[in-house]
C-alpha positions, -999 to +999 in steps of 0.1 A: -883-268-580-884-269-546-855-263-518-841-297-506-817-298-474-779-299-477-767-325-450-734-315-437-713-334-417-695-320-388-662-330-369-659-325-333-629-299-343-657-280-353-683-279-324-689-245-307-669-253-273-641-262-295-641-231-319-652-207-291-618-222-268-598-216-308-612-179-310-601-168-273-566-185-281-564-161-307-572-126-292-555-139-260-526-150-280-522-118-302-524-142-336-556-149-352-566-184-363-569-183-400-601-203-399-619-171-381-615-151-415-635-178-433-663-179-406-690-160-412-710-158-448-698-122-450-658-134-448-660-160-469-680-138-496-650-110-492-623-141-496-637-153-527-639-119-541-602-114-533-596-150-551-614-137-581-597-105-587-560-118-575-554-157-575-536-162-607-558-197-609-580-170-619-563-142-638-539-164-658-548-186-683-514-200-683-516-214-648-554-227-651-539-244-681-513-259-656-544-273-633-562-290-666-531-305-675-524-320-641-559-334-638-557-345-671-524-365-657-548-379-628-572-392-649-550-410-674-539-428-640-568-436-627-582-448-660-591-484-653-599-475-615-632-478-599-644-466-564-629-434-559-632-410-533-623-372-541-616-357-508-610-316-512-594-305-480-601-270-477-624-266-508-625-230-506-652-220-537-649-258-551-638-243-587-607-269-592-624-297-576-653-296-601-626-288-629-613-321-617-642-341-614-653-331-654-621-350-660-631-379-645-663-384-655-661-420-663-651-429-629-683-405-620-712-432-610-682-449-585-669-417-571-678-398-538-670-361-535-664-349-498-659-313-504-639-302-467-636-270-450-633-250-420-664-227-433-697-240-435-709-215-456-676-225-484-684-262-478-719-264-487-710-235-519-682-266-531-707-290-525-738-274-547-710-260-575-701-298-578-739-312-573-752-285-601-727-298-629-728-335-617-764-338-605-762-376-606-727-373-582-727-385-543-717-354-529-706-350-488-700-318-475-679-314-440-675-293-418-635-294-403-604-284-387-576-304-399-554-293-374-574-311-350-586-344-369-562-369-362-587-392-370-607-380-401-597-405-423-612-427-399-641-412-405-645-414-438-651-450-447-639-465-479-662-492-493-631-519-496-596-522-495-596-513-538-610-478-532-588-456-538-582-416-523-573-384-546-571-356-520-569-322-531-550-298-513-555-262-531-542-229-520-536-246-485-499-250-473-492-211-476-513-209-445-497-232-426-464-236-407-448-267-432-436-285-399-475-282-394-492-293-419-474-319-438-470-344-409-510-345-412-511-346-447-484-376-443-513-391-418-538-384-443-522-409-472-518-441-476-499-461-502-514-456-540-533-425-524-527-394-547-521-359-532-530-333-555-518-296-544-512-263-554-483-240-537-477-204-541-445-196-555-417-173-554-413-163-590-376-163-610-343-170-594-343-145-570-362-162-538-367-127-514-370-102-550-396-131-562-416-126-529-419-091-531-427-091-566-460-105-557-466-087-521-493-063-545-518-096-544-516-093-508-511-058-498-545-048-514-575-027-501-597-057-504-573-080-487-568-057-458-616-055-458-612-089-456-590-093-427-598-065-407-632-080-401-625-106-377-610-076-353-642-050-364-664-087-349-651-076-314-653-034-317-614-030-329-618-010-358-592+007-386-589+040-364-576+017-334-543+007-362-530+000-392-526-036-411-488-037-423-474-065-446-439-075-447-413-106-452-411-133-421-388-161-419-401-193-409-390-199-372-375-232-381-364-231-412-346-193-423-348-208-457-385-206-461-397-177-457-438-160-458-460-126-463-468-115-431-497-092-421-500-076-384-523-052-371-501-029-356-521-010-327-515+030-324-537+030-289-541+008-260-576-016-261-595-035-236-622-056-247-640-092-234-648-125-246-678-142-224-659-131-184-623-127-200-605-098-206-583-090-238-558-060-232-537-046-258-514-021-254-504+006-279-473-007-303-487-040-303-484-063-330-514-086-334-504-115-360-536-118-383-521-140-412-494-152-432-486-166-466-461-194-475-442-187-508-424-216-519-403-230-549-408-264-564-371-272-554-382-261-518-412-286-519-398-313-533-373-313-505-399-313-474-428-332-493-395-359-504-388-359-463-421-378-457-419-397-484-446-385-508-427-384-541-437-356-567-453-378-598-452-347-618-458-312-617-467-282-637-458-241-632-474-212-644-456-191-671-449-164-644-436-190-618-461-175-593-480-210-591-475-243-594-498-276-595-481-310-582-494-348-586-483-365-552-483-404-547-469-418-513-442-442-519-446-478-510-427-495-480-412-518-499 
């Protein structure tokens, strides 16, 4: 069989001037953009490695029975529905959306699948994961940055005023400040849309001991390949430093709190980008990412505070994950 073409769709988020302005931000700024660890075919192949051998979506059959039964859930909603859209914000490797699509395969011939990411290399792999199972499926890949897509939904038409939006939002909000990324997920829904999302939790009662319970899924050798590369793109390499992980609060909220990485410089560097010049100086921290950990209790509270209700929800065994059905409440 021959090769056909993928057709991606790109947002202006995406476009070089716009990413090239986001990468300077970053090295200027001393914190790297998260999406410039997914950018290349050689980062996102190193993520999904690190997915395979750490998410417990992966490791633990308890929590991947957590994401059947909540798709299971979507399903039994959506029974009698037709013209759906499945819109997977950050798709990543496109494993749950398909798992979620083989439960709705009798809304299948009316669906559309518009697997989203920053990568283009992970957008097209979620697209031909879900294309390969569902061959008869309409399939959109995009191309995105949602912190800079105000009008996305905009952009993706629905065929009538019935059609109605499941948006997937998988291993997403730890990467984002919350005060970030749930106003645009807020701006995202409308009423009867469902929000499907995964959080990474801090296990048992102990919110700080749960958190460094699971600091060894981060604090890894093939976490610290992976992250390192953005900085090796632009000649810093692991003699110039060390990566060092540790607990952050939030800056607005104490209560919330994340895994932090730095590269912490033992040298001063000089470097450019195109005519400008990066300096770092020796004891430098340079942020290059962060993790979220949350509890259910915690996200019901902020999710509750833009009124998208929690339909149900479902925790791994090991409280290190949990899977939440999302509706936004009518204005009535």
């Amino acid at each position: 069989m021959s090769a056909i073409f993928e057709q991606v769709l790109v947002h202006p988020s995406q476009f070089p001037d716009r990413v090239y302005q986001d990468y300077l931000v970053s090295f200027s700024g001393k914190q790297i953009n998260h999406k410039f660890h997914y950018d290349s075919v050689k980062q996102s192949q190193k993520w999904l490695k690190i997915h395979q051998e750490y998410s417990p979506s992966r490791t633990n059959e308890d929590c991947v029975d957590a994401y059947e039964k909540c798709f299971q859930k979507t399903a039994e909603i959506l029974d009698k529905s037709r013209n759906l859209q499945l819109i997977g914000l950050g798709s990543g490797g496109g494993t749950k959306d398909s798992l979620l699509l083989s439960h709705l395969s009798n809304q299948q011939p009316d669906l559309v699948y518009y697997p989203l990411d920053v990568s283009l290399s992970l957008a097209i792999i979620s697209a031909q994961k879900a294309r390969s199972s569902f061959p008869e499926l309409c399939v959109q890949p995009i191309v995105c940055d949602l912190l800079h897509a105000d009008d996305l939904m905009l952009q993706i038409h629905k065929k009538n005023e019935q059609e109605i939006r499941i948006i997937t939002f998988f291993g997403m909000i730890p990467n984002f400040p919350p005060q970030q990324i749930f106003p645009i997920l807020n701006n995202f829904l409308t009423e009867g849309d469902l929000l499907l999302l995964s959080g990474n939790l801090s296990p048992g009662s102990d919110y700080v001991q749960g958190i460094e319970k699971i600091m060894p899924q981060y604090d890894n050798e093939l976490t610290k390949d992976w992250l390192i590369t953005v900085l090796e793109d632009v000649g810093v390499n692991r003699e110039n430093g060390k990566i060092k992980f540790g607990i952050k609060d939030d800056e607005q909220n104490p209560n919330l709190k994340r895994v932090n990485a730095n590269f912490e410089l033992n040298n001063d560097i000089s470097f450019k980008l195109d005519e400008q010049l990066i300096e770092w100086k020796s004891g430098e921290k340079i942020g290059l990412f962060f993790s979220y950990r949350y509890t259910t209790a915690k996200l019901k509270e902020i999710l509750s505070s833009y009124g998208i209700n929690i339909l149900n929800y479902w925790e791994a065994a090991n409280q290190e994950e949990g899977v939440y059905l999302c509706q936004k409440e009518s204005k009535e």
